[in-house]
Structures are given as structure tokens and as C-alpha cells.
Backbone atoms as SQL, in Angstrom:
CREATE TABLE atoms (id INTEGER PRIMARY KEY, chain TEXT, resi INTEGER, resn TEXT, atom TEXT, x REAL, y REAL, z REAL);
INSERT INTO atoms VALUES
  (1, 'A', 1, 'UNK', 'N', -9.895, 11.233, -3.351),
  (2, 'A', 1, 'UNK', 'CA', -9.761, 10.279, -2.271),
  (3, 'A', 1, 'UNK', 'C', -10.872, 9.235, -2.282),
  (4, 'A', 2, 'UNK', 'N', -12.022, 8.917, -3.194),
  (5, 'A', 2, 'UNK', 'CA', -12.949, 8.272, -2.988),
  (6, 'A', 2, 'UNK', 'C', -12.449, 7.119, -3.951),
  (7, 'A', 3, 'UNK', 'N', -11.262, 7.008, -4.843),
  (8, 'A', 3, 'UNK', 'CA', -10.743, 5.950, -5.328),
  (9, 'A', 3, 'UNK', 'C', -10.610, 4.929, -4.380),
  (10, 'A', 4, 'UNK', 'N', -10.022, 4.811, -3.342),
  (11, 'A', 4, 'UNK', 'CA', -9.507, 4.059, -2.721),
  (12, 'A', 4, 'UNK', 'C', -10.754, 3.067, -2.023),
  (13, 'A', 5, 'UNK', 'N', -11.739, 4.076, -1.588),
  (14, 'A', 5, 'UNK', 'CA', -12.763, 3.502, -0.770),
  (15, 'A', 5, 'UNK', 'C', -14.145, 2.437, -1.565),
  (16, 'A', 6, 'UNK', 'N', -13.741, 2.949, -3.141),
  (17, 'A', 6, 'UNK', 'CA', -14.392, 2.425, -3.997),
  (18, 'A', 6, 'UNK', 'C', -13.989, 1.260, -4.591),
  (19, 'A', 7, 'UNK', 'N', -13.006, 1.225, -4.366),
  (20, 'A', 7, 'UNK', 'CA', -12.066, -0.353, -4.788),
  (21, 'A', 7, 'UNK', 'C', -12.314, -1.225, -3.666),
  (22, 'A', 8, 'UNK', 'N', -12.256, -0.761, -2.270),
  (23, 'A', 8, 'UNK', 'CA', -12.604, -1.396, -1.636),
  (24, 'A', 8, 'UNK', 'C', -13.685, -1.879, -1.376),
  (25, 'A', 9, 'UNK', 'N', -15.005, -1.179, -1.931),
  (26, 'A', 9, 'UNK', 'CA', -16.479, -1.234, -1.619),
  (27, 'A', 9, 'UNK', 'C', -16.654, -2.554, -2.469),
  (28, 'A', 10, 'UNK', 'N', -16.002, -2.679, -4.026),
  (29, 'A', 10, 'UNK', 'CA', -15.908, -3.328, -4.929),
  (30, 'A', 10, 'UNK', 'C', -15.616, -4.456, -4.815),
  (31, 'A', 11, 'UNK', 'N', -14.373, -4.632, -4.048),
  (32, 'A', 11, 'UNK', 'CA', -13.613, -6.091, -3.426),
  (33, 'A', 11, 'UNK', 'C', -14.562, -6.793, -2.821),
  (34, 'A', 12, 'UNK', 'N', -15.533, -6.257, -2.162),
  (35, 'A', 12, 'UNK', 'CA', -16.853, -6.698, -1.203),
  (36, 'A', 12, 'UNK', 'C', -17.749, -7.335, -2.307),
  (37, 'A', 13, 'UNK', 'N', -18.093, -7.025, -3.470),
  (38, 'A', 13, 'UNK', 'CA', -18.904, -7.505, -4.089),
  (39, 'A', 13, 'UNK', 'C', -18.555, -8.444, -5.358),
  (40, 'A', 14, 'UNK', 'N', -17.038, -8.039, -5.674),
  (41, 'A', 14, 'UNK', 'CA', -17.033, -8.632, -6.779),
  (42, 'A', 14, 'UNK', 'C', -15.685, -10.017, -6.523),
  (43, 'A', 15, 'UNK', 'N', -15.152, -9.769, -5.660),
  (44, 'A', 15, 'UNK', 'CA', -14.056, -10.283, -4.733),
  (45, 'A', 15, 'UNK', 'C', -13.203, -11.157, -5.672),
  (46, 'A', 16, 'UNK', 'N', -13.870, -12.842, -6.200),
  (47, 'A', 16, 'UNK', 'CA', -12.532, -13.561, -7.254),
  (48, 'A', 16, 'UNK', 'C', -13.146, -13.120, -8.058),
  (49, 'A', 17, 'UNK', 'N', -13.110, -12.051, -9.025),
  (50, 'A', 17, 'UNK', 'CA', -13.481, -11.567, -10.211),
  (51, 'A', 17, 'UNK', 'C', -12.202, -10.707, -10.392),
  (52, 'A', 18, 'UNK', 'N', -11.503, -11.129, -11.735),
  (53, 'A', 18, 'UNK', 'CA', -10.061, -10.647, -12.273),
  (54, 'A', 18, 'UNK', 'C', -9.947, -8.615, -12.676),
  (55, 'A', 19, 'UNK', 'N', -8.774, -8.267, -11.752),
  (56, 'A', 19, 'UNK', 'CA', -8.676, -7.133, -11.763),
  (57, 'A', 19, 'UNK', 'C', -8.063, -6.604, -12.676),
  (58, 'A', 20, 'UNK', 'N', -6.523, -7.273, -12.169),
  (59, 'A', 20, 'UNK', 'CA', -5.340, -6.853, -12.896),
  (60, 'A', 20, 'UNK', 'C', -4.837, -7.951, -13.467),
  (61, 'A', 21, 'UNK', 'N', -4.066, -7.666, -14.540),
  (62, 'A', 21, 'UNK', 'CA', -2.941, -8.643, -15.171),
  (63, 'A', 21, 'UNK', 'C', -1.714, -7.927, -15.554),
  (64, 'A', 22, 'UNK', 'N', -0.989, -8.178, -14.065),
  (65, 'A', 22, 'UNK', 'CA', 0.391, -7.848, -14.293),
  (66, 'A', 22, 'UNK', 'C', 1.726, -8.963, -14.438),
  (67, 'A', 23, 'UNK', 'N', 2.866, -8.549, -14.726),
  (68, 'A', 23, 'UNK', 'CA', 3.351, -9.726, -15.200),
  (69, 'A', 23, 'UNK', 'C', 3.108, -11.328, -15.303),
  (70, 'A', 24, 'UNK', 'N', 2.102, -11.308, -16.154),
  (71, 'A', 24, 'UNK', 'CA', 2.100, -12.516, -15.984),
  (72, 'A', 24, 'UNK', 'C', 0.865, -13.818, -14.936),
  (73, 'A', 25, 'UNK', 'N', 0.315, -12.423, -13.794),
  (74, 'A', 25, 'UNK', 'CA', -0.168, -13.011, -13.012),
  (75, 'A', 25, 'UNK', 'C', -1.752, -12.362, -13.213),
  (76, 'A', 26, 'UNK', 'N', -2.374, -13.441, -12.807),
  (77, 'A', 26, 'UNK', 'CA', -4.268, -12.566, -12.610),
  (78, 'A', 26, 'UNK', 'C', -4.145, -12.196, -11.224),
  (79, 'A', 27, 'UNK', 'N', -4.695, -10.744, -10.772),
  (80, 'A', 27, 'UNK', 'CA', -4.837, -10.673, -9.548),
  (81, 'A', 27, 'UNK', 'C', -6.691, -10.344, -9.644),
  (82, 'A', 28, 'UNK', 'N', -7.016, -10.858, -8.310),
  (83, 'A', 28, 'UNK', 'CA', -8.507, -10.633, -8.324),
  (84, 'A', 28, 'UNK', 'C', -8.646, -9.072, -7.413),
  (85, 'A', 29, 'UNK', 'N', -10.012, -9.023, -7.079),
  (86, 'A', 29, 'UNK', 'CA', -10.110, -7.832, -6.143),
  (87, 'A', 29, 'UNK', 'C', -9.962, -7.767, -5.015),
  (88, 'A', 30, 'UNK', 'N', -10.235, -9.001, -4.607),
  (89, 'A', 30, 'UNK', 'CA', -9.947, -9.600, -3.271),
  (90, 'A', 30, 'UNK', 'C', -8.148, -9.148, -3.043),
  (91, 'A', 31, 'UNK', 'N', -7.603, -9.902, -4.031),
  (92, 'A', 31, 'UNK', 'CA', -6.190, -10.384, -3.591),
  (93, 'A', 31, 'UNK', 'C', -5.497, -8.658, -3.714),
  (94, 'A', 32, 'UNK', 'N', -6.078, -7.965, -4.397),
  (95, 'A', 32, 'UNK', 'CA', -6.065, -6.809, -4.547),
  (96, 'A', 32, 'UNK', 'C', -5.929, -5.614, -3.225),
  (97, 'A', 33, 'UNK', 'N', -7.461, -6.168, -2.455),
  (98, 'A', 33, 'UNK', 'CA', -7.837, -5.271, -1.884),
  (99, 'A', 33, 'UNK', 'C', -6.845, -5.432, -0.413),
  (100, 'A', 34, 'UNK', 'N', -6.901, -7.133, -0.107),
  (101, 'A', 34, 'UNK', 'CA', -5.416, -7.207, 0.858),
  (102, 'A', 34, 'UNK', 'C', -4.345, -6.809, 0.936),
  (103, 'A', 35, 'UNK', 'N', -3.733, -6.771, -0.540),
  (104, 'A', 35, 'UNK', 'CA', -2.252, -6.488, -0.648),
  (105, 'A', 35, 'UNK', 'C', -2.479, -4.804, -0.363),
  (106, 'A', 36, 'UNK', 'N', -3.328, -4.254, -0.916),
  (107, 'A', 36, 'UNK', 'CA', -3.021, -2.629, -0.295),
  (108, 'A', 36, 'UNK', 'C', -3.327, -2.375, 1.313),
  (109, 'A', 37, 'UNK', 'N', -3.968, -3.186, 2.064),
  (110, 'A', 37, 'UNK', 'CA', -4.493, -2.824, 2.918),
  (111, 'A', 37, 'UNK', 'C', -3.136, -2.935, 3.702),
  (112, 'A', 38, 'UNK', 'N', -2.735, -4.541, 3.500),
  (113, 'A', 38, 'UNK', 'CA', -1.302, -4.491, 3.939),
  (114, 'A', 38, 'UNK', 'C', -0.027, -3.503, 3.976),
  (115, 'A', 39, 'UNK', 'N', -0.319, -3.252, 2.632),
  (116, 'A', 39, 'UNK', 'CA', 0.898, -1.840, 2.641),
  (117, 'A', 39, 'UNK', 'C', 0.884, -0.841, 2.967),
  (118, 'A', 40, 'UNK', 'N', -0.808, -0.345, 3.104),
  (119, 'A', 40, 'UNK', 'CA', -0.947, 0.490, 3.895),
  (120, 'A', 40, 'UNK', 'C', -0.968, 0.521, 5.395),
  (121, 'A', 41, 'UNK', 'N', -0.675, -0.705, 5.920),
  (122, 'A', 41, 'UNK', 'CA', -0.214, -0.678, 7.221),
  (123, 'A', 41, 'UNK', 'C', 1.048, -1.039, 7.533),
  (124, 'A', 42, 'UNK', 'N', 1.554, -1.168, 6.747),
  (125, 'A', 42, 'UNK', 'CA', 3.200, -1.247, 6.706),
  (126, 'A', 42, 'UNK', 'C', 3.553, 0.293, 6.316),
  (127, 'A', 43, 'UNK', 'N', 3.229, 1.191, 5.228),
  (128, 'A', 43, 'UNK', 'CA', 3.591, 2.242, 5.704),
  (129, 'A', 43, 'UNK', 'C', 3.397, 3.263, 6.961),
  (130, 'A', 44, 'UNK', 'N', 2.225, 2.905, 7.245),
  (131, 'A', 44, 'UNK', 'CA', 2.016, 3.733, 8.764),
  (132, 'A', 44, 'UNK', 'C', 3.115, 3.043, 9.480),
  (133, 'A', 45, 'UNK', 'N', 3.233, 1.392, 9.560),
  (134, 'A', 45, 'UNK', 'CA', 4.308, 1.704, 10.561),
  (135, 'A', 45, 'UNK', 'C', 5.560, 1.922, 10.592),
  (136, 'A', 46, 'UNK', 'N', 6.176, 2.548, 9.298),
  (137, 'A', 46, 'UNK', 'CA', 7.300, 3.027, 8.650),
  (138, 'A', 46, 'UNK', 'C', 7.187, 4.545, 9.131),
  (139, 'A', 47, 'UNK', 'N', 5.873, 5.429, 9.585),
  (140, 'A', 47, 'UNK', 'CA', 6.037, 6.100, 10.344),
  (141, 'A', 47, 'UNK', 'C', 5.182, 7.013, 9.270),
  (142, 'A', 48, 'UNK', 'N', 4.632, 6.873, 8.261),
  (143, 'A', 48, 'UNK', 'CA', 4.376, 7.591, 7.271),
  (144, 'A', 48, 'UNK', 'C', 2.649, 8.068, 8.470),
  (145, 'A', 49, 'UNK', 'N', 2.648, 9.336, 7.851),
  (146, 'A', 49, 'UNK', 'CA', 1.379, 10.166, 8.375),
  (147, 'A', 49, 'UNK', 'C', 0.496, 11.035, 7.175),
  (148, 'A', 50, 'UNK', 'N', -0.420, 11.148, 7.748),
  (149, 'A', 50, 'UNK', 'CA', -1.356, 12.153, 6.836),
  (150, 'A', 50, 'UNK', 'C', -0.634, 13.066, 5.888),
  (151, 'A', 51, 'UNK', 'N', -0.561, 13.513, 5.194),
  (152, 'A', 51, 'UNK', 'CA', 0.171, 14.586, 4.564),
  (153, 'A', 51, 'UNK', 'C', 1.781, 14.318, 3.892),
  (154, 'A', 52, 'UNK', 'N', 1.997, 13.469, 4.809),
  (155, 'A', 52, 'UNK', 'CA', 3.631, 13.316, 4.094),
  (156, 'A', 52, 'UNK', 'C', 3.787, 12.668, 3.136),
  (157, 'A', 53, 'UNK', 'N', 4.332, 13.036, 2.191),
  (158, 'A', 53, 'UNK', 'CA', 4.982, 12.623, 0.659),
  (159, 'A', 53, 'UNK', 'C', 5.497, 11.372, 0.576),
  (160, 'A', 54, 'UNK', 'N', 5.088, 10.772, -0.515),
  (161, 'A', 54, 'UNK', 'CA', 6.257, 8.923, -0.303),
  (162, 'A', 54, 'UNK', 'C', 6.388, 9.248, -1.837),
  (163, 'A', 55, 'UNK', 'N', 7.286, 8.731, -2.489),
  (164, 'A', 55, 'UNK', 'CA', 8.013, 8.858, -3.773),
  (165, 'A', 55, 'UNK', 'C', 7.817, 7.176, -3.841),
  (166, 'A', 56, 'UNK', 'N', 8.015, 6.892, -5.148),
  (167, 'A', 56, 'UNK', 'CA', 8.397, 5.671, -5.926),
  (168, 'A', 56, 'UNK', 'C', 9.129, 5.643, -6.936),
  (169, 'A', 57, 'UNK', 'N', 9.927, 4.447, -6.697),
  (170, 'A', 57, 'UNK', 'CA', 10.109, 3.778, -8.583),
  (171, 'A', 57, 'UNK', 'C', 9.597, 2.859, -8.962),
  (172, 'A', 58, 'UNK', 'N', 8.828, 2.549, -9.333),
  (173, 'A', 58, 'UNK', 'CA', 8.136, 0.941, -9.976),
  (174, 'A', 58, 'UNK', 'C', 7.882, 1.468, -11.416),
  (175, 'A', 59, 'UNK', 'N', 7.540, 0.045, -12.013),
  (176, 'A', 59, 'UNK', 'CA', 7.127, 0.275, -13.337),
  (177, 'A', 59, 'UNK', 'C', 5.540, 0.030, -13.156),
  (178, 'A', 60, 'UNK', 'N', 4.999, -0.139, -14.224),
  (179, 'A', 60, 'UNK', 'CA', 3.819, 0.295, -14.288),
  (180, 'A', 60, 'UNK', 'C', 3.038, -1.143, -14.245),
  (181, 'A', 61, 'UNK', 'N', 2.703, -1.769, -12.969),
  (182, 'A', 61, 'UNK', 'CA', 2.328, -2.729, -12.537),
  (183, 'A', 61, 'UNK', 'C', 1.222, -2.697, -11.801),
  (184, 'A', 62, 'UNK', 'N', 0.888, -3.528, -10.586),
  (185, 'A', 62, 'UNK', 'CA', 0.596, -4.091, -9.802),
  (186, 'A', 62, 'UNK', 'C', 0.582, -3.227, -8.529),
  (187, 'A', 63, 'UNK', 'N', 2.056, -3.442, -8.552),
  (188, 'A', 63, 'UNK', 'CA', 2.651, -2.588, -7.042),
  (189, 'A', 63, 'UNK', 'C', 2.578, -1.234, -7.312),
  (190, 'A', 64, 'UNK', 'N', 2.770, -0.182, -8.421),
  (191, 'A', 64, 'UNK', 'CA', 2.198, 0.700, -9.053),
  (192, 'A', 64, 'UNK', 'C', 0.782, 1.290, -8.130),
  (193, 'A', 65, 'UNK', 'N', -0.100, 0.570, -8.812),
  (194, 'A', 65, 'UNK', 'CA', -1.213, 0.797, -8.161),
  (195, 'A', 65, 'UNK', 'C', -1.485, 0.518, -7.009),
  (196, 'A', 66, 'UNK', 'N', -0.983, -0.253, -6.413),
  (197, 'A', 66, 'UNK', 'CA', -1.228, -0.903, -4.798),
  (198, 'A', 66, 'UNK', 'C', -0.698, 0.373, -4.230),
  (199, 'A', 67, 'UNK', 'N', 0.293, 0.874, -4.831),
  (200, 'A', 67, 'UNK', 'CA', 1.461, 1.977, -3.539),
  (201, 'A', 67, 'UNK', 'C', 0.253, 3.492, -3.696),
  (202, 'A', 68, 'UNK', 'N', -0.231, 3.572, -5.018),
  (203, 'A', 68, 'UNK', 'CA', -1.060, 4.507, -5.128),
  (204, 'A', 68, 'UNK', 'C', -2.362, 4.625, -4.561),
  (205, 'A', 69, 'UNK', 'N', -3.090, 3.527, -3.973),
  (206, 'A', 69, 'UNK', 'CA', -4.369, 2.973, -3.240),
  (207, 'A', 69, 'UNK', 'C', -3.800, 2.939, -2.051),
  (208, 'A', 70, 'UNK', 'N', -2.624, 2.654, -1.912),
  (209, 'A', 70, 'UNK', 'CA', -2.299, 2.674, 0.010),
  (210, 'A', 70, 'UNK', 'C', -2.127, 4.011, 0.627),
  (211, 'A', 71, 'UNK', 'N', -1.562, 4.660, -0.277),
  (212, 'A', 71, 'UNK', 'CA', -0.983, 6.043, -0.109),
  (213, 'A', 71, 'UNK', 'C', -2.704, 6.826, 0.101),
  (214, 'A', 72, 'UNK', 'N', -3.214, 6.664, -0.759),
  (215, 'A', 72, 'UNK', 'CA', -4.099, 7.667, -0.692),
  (216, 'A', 72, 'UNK', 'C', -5.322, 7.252, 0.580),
  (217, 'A', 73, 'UNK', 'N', -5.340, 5.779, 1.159),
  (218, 'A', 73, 'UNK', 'CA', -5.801, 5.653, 2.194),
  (219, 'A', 73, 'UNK', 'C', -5.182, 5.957, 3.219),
  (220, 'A', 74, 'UNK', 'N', -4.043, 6.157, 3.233),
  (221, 'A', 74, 'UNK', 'CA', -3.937, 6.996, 4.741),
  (222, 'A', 74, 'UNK', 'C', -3.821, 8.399, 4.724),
  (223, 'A', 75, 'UNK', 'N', -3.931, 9.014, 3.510),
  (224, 'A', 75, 'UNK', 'CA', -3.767, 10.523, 2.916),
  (225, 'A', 75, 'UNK', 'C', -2.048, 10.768, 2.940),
  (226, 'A', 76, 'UNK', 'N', -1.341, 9.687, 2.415),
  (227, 'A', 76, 'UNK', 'CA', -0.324, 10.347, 1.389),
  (228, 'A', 76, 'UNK', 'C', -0.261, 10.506, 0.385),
  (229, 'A', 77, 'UNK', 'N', 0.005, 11.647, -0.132),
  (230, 'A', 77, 'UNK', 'CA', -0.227, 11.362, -2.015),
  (231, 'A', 77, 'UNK', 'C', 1.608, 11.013, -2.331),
  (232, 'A', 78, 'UNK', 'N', 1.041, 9.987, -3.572),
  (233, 'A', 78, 'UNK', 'CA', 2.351, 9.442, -4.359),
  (234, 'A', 78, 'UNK', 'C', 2.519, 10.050, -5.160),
  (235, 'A', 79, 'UNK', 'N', 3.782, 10.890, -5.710),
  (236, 'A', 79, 'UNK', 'CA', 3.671, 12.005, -7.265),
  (237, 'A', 79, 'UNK', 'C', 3.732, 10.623, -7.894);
């Protein structure tokens, strides 16, 4: 669980410095650290709680990792 909090600690310091390159696009840490924060408050209000399971299909992207950093900040794990 200290993944999540460490990406975020990171976004703080390193912020437009290039994270990912997924299709096509540069994402920084910044743009990074929003888009999960976002989804992780879009799943809480989808009703998701501590402990409960969320499944995916994505390919191995972006959103990939975002769903896996959101999940584990509110303590859902993604198989």
C-alpha cells in the first residue's frame, strides 16, 4: 500500500517531469497524480469501499495503472 502514497509524494516534487508513455501520449506526474485521484473518487462514489474487489479489462496502459493506484488508495485491490 505505500505505492500509491509514493507516487503521490513524487507528483509533489517532480510534477511536469514525464512518467508514462502510453499510446502515443506523454503523461507527466502531475497529470498522473490527478487522473487517479479522480478515479479514485469516482469509485468511492460508485459505492466502492475498503475491502471490496473491482475487476478490470484494460490493456496495459495508462488507465491500467491509474485503476491500480486508485484502487489501492482507497484499499481495493485490483486482481
Amino acid at each position: 500500500m505505500i505505492a500509491p502514497y509514493l507516487i503521490l509524494s513524487l507528483s509533489e516534487v517532480l510534477g511536469e517531469r514525464e512518467m508514462i508513455v502510453s499510446h502515443g501520449h506523454v503523461y507527466t506526474f502531475r497529470e498522473i497524480r490527478d487522473r487517479t485521484l479522480r478515479l479514485a473518487n469516482g469509485l468511492r462514489a460508485l459505492g466502492l469501499k475498503p475491502k471490496d474487489m473491482c475487476a478490470e479489462l484494460l490493456s496495459n496502459g495508462n488507465e491500467f495503472f491509474e485503476l491500480v493506484m486508485a484502487g489501492s488508495l482507497i484499499g481495493c485491490p485490483v486482481p
